[in-house]
mmCIF file of the C-alpha atoms, coordinates in Angstrom:
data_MODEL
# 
_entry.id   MODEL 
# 
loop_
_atom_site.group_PDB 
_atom_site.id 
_atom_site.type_symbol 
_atom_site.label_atom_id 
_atom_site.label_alt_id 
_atom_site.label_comp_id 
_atom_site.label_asym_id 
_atom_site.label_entity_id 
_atom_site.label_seq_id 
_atom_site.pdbx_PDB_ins_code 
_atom_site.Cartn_x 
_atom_site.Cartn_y 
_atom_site.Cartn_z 
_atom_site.occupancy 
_atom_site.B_iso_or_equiv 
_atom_site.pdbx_formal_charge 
_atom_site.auth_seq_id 
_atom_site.auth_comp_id 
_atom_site.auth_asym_id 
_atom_site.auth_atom_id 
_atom_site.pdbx_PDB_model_num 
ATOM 1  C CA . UNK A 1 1  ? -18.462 10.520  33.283  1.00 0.00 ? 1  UNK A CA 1 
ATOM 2  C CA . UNK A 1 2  ? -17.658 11.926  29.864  1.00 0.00 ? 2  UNK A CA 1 
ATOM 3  C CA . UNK A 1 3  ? -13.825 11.250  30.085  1.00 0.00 ? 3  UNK A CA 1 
ATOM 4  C CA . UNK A 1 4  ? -14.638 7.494   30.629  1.00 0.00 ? 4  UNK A CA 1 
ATOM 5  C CA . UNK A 1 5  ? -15.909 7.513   27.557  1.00 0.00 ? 5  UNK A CA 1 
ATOM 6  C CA . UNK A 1 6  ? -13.334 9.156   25.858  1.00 0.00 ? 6  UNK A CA 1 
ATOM 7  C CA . UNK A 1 7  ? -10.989 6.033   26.205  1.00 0.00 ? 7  UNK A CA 1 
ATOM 8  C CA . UNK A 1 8  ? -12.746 3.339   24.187  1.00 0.00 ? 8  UNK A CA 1 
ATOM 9  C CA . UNK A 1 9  ? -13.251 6.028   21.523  1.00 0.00 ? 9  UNK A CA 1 
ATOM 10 C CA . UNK A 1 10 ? -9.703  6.687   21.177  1.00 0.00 ? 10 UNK A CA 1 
ATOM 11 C CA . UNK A 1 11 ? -9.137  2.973   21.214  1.00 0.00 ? 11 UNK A CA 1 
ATOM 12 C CA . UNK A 1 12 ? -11.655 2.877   18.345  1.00 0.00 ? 12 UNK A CA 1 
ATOM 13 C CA . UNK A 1 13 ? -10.695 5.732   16.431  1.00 0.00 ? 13 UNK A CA 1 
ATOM 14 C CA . UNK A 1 14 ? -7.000  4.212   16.706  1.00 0.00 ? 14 UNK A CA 1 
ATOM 15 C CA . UNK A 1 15 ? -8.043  1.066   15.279  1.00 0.00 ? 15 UNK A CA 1 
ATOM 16 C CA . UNK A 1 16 ? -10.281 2.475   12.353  1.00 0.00 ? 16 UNK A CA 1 
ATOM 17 C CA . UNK A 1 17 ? -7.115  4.426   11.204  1.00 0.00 ? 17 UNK A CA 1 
ATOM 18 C CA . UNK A 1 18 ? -4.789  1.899   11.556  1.00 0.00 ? 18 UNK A CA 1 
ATOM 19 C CA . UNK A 1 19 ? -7.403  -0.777  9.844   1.00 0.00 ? 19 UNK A CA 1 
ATOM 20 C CA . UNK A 1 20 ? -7.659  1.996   7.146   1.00 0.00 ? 20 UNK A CA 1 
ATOM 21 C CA . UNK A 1 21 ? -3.890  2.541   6.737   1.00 0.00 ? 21 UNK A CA 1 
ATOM 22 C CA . UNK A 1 22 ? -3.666  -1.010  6.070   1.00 0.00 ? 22 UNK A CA 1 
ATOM 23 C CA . UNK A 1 23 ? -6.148  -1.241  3.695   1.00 0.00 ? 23 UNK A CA 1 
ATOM 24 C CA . UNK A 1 24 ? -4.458  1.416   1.507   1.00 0.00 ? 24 UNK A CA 1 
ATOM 25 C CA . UNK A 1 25 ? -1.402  0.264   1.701   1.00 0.00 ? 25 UNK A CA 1 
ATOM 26 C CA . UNK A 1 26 ? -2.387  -3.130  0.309   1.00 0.00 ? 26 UNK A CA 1 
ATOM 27 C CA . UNK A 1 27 ? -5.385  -1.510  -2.525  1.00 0.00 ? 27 UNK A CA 1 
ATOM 28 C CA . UNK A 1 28 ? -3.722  1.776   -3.436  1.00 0.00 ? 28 UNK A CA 1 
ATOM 29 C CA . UNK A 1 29 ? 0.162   1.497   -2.978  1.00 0.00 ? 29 UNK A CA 1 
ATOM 30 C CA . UNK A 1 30 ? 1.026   -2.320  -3.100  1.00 0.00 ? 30 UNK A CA 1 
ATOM 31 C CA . UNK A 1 31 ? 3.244   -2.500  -6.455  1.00 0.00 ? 31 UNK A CA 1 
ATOM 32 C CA . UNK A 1 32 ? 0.534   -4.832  -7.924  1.00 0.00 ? 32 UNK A CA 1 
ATOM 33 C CA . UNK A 1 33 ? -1.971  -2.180  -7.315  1.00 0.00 ? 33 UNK A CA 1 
ATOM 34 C CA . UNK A 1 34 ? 0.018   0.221   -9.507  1.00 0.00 ? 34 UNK A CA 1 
ATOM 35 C CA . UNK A 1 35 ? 0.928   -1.757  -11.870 1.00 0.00 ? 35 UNK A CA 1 
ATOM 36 C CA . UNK A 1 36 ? -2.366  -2.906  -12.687 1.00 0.00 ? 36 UNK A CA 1 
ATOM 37 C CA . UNK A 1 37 ? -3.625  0.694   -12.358 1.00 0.00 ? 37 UNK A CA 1 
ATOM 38 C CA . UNK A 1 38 ? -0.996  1.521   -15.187 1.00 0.00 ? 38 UNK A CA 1 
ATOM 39 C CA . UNK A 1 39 ? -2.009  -1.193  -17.371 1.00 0.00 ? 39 UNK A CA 1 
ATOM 40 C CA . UNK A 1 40 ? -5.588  0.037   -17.298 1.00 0.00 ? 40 UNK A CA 1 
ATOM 41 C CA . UNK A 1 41 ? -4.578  3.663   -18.311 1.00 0.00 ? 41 UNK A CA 1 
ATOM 42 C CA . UNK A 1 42 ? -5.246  4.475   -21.682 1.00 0.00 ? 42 UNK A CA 1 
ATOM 43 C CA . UNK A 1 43 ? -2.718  4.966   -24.380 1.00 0.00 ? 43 UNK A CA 1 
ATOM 44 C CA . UNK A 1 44 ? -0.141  3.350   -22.332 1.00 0.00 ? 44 UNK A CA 1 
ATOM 45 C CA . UNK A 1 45 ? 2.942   2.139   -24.056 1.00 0.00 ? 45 UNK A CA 1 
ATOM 46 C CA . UNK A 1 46 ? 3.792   -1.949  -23.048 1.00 0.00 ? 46 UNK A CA 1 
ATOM 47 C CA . UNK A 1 47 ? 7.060   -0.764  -22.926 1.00 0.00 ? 47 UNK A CA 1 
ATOM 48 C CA . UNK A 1 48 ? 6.095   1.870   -20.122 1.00 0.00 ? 48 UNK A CA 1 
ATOM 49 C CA . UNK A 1 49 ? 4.503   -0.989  -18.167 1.00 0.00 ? 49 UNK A CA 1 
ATOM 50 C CA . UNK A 1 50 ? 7.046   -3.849  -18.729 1.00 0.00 ? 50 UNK A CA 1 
ATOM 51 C CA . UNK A 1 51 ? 10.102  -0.464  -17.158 1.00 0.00 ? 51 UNK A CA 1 
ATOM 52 C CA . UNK A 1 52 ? 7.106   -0.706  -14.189 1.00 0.00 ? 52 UNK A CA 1 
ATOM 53 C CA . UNK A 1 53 ? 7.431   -3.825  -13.519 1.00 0.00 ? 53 UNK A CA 1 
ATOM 54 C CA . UNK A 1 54 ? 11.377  -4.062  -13.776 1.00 0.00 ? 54 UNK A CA 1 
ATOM 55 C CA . UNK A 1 55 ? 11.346  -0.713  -11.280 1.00 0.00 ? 55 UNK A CA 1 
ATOM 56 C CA . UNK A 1 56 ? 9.459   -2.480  -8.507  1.00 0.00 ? 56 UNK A CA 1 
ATOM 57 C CA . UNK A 1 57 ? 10.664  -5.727  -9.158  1.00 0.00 ? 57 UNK A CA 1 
ATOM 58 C CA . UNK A 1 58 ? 14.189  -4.153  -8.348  1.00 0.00 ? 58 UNK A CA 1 
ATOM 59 C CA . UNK A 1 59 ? 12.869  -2.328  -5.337  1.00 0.00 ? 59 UNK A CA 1 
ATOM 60 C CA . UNK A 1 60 ? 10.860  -5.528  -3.980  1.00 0.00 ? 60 UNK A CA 1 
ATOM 61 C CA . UNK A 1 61 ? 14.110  -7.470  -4.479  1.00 0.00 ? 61 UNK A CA 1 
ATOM 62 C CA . UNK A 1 62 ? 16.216  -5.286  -2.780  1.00 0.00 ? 62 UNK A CA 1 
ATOM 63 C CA . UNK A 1 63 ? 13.604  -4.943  0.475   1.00 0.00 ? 63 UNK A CA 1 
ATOM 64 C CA . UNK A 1 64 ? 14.168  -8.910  0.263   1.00 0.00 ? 64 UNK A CA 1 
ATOM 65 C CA . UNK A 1 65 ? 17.826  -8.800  0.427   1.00 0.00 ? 65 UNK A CA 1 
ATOM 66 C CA . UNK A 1 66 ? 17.848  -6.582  3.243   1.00 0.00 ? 66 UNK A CA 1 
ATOM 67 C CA . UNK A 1 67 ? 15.219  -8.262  5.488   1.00 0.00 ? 67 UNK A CA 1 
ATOM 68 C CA . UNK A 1 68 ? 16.678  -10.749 8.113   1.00 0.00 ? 68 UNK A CA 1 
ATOM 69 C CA . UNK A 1 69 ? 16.168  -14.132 7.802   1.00 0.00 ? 69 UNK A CA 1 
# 
């Protein structure tokens, strides 16, 4: 009786991580997320920020290139 149960809890656990995944990939370690995170630092240089921006502007750009149409 127990191991019936064990399959919707995988199924949930599954979906909890994945739902979590997902949420930080898009709060945490979406390039707007860190650039606004570095913009909020303290004592940041604009000049650090604006190379930031360029960086994963460049990266984004490239991931676009690649991607089939």
């Amino acid at each position: 009786m127990l191991v019936v149960l064990l399959v919707p809890a995988s199924l949930v656990l599954i979906s909890l991580l994945l739902a979590g995944v997902t949420w930080f990939e898009k709060w945490v370690l979406s390039p707007q997320a860190l650039i606004v995170h570095t913009a909020r630092v303290r004592n940041v240089d604009p000049e650090h920020v604006e190379k930031l921006v360029a960086v994963e502007s460049q990266r984004l750009l490239k991931g676009l290139e690649r991607s089939p149409s």
